[in-house]
DRENFI-862614 format. One record per residue: residue number from 1; residue in one letter; x, y, z of N, C-alpha, C in turn. Coordinates in Angstrom, 3 decimals. Each point is the difference from the previous one (the first is absolute). Example, Ala and Ser with C-alpha at 12.3 -4.5 7.8 and 13.67 -1.06 7.14 Angstrom:
+-----+---------+----------+----------+----------+----------+----------+----------+----------+----------+----------+
! num ! residuo !      n_x !      n_y !      n_z !     ca_x !     ca_y !     ca_z !      c_x !      c_y !      c_z !
+-----+---------+----------+----------+----------+----------+----------+----------+----------+----------+----------+
!   1 !       A !   13.190 !   -5.690 !    7.800 !   -0.890 !    1.190 !    0.000 !    0.900 !    1.200 !    0.000 !
!   2 !       S !   -0.350 !    1.050 !   -0.720 !    0.820 !    1.190 !    0.060 !   -0.770 !    1.090 !    0.730 !
+-----+---------+----------+----------+----------+----------+----------+----------+----------+----------+----------+
! end
This chain:
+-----+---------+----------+----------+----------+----------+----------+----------+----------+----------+----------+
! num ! residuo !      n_x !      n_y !      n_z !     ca_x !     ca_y !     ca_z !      c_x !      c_y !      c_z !
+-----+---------+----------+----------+----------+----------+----------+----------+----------+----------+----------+
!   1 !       X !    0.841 !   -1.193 !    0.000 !   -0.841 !    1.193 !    0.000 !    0.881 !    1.249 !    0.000 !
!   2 !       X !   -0.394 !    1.316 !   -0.563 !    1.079 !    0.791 !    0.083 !   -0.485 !    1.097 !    1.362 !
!   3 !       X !    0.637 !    0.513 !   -0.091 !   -0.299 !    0.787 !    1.401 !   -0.988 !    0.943 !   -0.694 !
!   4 !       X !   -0.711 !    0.755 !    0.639 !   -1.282 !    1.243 !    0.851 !    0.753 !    1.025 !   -0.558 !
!   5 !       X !    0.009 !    0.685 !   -1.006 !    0.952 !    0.901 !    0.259 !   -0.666 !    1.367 !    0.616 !
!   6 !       X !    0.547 !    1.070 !    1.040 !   -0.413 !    0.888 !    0.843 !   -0.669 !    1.106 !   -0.420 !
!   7 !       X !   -1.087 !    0.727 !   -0.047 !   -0.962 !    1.125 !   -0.639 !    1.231 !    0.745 !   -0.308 !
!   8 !       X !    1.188 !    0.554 !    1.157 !    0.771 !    0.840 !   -0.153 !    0.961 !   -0.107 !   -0.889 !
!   9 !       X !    0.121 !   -1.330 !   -0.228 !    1.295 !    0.278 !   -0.944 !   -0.087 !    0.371 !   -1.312 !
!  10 !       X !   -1.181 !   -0.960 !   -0.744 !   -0.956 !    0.483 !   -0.653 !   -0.309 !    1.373 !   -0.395 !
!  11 !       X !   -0.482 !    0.618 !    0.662 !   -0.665 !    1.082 !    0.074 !    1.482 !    0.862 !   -0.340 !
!  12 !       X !    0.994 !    0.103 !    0.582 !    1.117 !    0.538 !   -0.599 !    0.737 !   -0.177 !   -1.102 !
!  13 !       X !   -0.102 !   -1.434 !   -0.782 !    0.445 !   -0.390 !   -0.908 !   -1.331 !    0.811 !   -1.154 !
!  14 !       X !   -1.018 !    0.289 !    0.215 !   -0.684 !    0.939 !   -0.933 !    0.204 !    1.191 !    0.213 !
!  15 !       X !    0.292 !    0.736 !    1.327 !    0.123 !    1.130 !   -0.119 !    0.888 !    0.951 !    0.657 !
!  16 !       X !    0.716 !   -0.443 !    0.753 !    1.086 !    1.084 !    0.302 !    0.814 !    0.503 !   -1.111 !
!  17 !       X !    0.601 !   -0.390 !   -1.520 !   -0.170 !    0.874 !   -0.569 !   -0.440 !    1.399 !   -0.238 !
!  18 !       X !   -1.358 !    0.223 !   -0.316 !   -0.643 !    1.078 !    0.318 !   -0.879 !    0.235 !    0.802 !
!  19 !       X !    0.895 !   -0.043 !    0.965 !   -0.522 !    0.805 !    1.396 !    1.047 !    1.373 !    0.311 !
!  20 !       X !   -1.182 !    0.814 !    0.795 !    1.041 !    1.319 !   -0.266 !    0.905 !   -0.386 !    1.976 !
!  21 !       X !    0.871 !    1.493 !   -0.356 !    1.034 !   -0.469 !    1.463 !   -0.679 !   -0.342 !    1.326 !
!  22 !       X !   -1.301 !    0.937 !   -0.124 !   -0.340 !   -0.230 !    1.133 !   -1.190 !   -1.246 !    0.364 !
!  23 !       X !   -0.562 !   -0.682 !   -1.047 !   -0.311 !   -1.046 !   -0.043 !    0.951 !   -1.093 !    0.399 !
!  24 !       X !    1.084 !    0.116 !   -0.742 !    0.972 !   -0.709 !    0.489 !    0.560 !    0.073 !    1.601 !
!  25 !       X !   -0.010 !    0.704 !    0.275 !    0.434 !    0.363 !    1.229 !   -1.833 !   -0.462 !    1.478 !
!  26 !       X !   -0.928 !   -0.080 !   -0.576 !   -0.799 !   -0.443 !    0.608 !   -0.263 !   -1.706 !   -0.145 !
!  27 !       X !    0.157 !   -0.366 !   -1.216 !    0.174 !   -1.686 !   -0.134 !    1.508 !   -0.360 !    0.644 !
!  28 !       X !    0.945 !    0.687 !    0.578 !    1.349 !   -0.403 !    0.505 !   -0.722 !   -0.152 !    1.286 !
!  29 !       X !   -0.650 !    0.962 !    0.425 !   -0.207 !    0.031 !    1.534 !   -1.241 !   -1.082 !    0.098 !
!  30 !       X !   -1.039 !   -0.439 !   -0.513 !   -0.749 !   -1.018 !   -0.342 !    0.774 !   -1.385 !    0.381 !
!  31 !       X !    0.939 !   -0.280 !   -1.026 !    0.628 !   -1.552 !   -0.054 !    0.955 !    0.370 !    1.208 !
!  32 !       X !    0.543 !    1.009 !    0.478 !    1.063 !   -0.399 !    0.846 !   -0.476 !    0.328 !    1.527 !
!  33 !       X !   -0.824 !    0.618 !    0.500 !   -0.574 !    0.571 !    1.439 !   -0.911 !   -1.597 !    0.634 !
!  34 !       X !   -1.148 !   -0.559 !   -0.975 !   -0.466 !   -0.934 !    1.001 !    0.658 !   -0.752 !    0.281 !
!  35 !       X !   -0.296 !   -0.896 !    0.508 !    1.279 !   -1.038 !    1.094 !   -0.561 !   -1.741 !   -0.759 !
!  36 !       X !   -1.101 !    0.292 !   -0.638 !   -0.790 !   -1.104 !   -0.564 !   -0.762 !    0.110 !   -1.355 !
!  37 !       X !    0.961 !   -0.828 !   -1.223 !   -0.775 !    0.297 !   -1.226 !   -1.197 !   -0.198 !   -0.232 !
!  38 !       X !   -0.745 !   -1.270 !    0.785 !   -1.171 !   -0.121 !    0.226 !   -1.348 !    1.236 !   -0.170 !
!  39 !       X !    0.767 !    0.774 !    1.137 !   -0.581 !    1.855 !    0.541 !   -0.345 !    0.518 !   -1.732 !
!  40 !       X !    1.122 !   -0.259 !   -0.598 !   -0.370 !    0.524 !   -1.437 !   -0.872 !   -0.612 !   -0.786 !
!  41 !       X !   -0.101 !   -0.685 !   -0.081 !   -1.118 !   -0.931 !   -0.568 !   -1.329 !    0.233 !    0.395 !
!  42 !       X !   -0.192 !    0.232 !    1.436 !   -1.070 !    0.071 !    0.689 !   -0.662 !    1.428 !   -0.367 !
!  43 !       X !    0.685 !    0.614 !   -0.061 !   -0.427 !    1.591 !   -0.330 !   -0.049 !    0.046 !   -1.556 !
!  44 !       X !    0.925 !   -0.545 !   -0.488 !   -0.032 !   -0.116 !   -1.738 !   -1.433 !   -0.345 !   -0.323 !
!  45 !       X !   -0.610 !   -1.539 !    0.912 !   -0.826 !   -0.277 !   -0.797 !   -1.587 !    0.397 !    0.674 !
!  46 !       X !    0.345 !    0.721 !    0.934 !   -1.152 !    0.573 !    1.116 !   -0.530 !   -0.456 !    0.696 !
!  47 !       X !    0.923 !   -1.535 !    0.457 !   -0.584 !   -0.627 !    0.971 !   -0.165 !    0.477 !    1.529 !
!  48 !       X !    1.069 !    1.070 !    0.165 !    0.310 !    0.806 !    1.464 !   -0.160 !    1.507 !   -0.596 !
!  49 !       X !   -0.006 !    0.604 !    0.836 !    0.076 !    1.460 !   -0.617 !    1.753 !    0.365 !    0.142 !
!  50 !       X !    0.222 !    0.631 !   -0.569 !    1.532 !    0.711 !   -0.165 !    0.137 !    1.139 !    0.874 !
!  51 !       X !    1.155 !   -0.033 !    1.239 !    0.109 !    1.013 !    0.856 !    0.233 !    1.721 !   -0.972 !
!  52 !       X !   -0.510 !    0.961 !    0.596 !   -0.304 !    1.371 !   -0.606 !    1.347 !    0.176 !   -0.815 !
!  53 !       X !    1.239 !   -0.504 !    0.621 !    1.416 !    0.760 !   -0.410 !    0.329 !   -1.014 !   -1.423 !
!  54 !       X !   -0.796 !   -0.855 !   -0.438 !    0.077 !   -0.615 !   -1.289 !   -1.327 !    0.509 !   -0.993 !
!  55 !       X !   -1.012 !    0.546 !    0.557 !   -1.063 !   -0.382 !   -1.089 !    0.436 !    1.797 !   -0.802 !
!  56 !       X !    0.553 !   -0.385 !   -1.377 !    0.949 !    1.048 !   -0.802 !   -0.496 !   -0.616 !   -1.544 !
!  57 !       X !    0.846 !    0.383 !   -0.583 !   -0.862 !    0.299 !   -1.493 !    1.090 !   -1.634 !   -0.338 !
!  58 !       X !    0.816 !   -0.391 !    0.687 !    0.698 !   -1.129 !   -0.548 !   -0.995 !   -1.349 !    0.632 !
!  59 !       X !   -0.298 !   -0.080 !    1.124 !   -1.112 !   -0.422 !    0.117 !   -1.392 !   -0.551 !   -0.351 !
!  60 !       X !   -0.351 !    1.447 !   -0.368 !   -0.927 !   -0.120 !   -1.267 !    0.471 !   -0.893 !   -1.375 !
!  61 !       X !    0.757 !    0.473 !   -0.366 !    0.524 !   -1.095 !   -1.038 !    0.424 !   -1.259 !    0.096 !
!  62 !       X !    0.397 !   -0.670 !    0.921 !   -0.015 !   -1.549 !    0.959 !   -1.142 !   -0.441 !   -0.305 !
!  63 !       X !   -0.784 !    0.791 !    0.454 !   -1.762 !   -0.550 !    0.028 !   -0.461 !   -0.584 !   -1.241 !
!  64 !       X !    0.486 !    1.426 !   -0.850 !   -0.560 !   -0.100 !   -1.425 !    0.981 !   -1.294 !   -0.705 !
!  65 !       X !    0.846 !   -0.230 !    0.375 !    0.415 !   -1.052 !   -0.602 !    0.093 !   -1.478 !    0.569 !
!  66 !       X !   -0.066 !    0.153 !    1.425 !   -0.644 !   -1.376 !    0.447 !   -1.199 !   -0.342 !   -0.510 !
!  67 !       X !   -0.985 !    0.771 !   -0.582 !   -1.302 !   -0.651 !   -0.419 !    0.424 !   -0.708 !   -1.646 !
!  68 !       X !    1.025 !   -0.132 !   -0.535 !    0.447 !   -0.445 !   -0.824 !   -1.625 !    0.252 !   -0.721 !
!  69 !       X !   -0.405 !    1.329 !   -1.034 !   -0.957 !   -0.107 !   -0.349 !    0.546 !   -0.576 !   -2.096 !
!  70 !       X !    1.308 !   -0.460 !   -0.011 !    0.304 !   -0.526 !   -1.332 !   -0.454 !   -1.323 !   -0.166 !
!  71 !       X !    0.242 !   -0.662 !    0.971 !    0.104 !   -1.415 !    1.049 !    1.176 !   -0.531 !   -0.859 !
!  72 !       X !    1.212 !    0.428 !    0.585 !    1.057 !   -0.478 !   -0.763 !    0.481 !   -1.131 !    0.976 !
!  73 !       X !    0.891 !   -0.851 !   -0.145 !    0.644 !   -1.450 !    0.657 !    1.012 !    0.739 !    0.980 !
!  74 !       X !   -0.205 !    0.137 !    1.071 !    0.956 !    0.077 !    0.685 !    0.347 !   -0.673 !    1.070 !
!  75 !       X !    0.901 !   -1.309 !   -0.672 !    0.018 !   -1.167 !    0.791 !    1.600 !   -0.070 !    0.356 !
!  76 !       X !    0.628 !    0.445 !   -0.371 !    1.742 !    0.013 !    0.245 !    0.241 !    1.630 !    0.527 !
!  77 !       X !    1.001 !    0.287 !    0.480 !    0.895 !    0.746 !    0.098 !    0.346 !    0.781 !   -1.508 !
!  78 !       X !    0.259 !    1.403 !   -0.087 !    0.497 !    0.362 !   -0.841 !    1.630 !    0.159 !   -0.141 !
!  79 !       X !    0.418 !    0.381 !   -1.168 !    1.344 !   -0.062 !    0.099 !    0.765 !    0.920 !    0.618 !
!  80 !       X !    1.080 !    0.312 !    0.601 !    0.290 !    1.396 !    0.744 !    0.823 !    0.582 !   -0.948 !
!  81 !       X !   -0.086 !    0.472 !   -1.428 !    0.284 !    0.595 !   -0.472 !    0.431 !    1.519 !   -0.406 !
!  82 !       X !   -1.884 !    0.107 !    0.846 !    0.156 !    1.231 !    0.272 !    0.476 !    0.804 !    1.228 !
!  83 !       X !    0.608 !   -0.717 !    0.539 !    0.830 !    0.615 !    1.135 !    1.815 !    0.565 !   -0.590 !
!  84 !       X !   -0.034 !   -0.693 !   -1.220 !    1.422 !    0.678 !   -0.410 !    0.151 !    1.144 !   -1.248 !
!  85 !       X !   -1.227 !    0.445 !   -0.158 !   -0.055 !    0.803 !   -0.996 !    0.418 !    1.418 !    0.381 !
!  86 !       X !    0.594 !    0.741 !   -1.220 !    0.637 !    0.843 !    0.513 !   -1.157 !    1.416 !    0.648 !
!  87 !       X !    0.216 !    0.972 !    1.045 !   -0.526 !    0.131 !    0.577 !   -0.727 !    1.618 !   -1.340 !
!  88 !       X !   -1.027 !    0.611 !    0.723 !   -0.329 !    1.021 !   -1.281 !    0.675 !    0.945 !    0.608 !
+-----+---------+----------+----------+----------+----------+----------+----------+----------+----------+----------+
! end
């Protein structure tokens, strides 16, 4: 079976590209402040509500893309490719 791959990683492999700095700088504090990726998920997919100091416009877009409204396969991990691209 291949692994689950995580809303977040996902969700960055479509779009941190174009995200502006300070988007970026609010999805940094997102993946790196909770103590439990779970927490992200839970708020991603609205199963918990999201404490005040996250619910931000990057947020909003988690949402919008956890509802996978393409219904694309997202059954693996993406590639981390985009973690070495050069920066804009």
């Amino acid at each position: 079976t291949h692994p689950r791959a995580s809303p977040s990683s996902l969700f960055a492999k479509e779009n941190l590209s174009r995200m502006s700095e300070r988007q970026l700088n609010l999805y940094d504090r997102l993946i790196n402040e909770p103590s439990n990726d779970w927490d992200i998920y839970y708020w991603a997919t609205e199963a918990k509500p999201a404490p005040a100091v996250f619910e931000n416009e990057v947020m909003v877009m988690l949402r919008e893309f956890a509802k996978n409204k393409k219904r694309e396969q997202r059954l693996r991990q993406p590639d981390l490719e985009y973690l070495f691209e050069p920066p804009r």
